[in-house]
N, C-alpha and C positions, 0 to 999 in steps of 0.2 A: 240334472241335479247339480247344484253349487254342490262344489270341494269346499270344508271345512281348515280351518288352520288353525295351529292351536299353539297360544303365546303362554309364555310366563310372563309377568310386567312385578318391576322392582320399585324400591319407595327410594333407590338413589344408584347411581352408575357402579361402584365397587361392590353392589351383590349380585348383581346382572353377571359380572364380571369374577365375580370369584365362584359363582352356579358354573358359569359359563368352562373355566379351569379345571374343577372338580369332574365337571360330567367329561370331557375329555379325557380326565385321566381313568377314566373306570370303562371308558370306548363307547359314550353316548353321545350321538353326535346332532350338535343344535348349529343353530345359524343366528346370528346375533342381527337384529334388527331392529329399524325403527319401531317404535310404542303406536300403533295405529292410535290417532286422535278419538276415534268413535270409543276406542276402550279407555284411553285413561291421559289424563293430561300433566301426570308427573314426571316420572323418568322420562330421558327419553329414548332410552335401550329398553328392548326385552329380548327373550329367547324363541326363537321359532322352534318348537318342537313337536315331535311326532307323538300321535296318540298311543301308541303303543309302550312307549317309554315312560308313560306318566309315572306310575306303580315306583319304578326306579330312583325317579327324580324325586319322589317325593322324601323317599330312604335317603338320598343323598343330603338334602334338605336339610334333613332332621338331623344326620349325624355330624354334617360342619356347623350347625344352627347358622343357618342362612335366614336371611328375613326377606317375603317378598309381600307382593300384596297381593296377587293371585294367580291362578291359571284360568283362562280365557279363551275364548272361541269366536271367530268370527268369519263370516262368509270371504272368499276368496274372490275378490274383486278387483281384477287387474282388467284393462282397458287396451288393449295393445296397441290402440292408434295415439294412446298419450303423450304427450312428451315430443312427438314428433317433428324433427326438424327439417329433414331431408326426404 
């Protein structure tokens, strides 16, 4: 079974980044990443976040009025021999 991963994507880099602030300071912890292409071709940050924490983020959301474009899902598709130089 693919592992799921589940992004937030923003419509510009200072709400990626002020989400990104806010959940830190309340002890939720995200990982800032690239915007996979297959979801969206705007920003080009979003947040890697845990499913668990949705319920949370989404309270947080609302109380700074953050603006995103949404939360997202997509299969977990890393390649390990990528990239490979050596």
């Amino acid at each position: 079974m693919k592992e799921i991963w589940h992004y937030i994507l923003f419509p510009n880099h200072e709400n990626g980044m002020r989400l990104y602030k806010e959940l830190g300071a309340i002890g939720i912890k995200t990982t800032i990443a690239p915007t996979p292409r297959s979801l969206s071709k705007c920003c080009g940050i979003s947040l890697l976040i845990k499913k668990e924490d949705i319920e949370a983020i989404q309270k947080c959301i609302q109380e700074h009025s953050i603006e995103i474009l949404e939360f997202a899902e997509v299969e977990k598709d890393i390649n390990p021999n990528r990239d490979r130089y050596c």
